[in-house]
N, C-alpha and C positions, 0 to 999 in steps of 0.2 A: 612502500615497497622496500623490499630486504637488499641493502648494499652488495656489491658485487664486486669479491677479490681473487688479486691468485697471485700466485710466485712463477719466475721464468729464472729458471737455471740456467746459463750461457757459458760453454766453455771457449774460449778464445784462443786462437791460433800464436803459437809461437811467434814471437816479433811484429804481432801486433797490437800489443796490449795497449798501447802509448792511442795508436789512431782511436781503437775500441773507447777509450777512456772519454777521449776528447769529443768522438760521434756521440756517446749517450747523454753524456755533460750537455751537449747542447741543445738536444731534441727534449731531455727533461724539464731544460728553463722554458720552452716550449709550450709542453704541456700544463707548466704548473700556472705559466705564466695566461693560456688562451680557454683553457677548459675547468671551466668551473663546477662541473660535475665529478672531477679525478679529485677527488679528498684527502688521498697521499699515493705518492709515485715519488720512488727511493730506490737506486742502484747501490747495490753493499759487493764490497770484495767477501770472496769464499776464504774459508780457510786451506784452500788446495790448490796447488798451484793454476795458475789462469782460468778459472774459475767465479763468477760475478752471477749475480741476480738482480733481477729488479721486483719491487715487492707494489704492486699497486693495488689499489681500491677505490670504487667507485658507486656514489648514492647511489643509482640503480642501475639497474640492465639497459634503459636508453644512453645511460651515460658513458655504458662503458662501448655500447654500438659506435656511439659520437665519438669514442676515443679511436676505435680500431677503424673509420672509416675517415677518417681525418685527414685532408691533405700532405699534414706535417709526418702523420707513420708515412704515407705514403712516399712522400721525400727521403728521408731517413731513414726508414726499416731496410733499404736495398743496402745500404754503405757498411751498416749495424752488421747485418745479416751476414755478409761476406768476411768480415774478422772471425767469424763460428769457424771451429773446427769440425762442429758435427752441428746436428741440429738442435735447437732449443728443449729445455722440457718444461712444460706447462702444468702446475700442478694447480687447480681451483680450490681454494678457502671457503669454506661456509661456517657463518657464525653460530656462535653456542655460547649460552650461559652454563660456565663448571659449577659443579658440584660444591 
């Protein structure tokens, strides 16, 4: 089965960047720590101000069901969510061999 990735753009509300930091920080040890189908899950600061991403991937489409149906998003996605100043943008990765 072909892996299953995507990028999630987060722009973070004024004077919250500190909480935002510390909710992903610990939902990620989380993930990398309980789901052995997530192969990488990485939150990177943007180059713009309050601006972050997290870049994940997963072996397959059940894996990434397993991640998005998970107790721990469910925990955590509300706390995460509420630091956005607008809402998430979700862009989906599909692999390719260049040229």
């Amino acid at each position: 089965m072909a892996k299953v990735a995507s990028i999630f753009k987060l722009h973070v509300k004024e004077g919250r960047e500190r909480e935002f930091v510390d909710r992903v920080n610990a939902y990620a040890e989380i993930v990398r720590r309980t789901e052995p189908g997530t192969l990488y899950y990485e939150y990177y600061r943007l180059r713009k101000p309050r601006w972050y991403a997290v870049v994940e991937c997963f072996a397959d489409q059940a894996a990434a069901d397993a991640h998005m149906a998970s107790a721990a998003l469910a925990e955590h996605a509300p706390g995460i969510i509420d630091c956005l100043a607008e809402p998430f943008i979700q862009e989906h990765l599909d692999p390719f061999i260049a040229d």
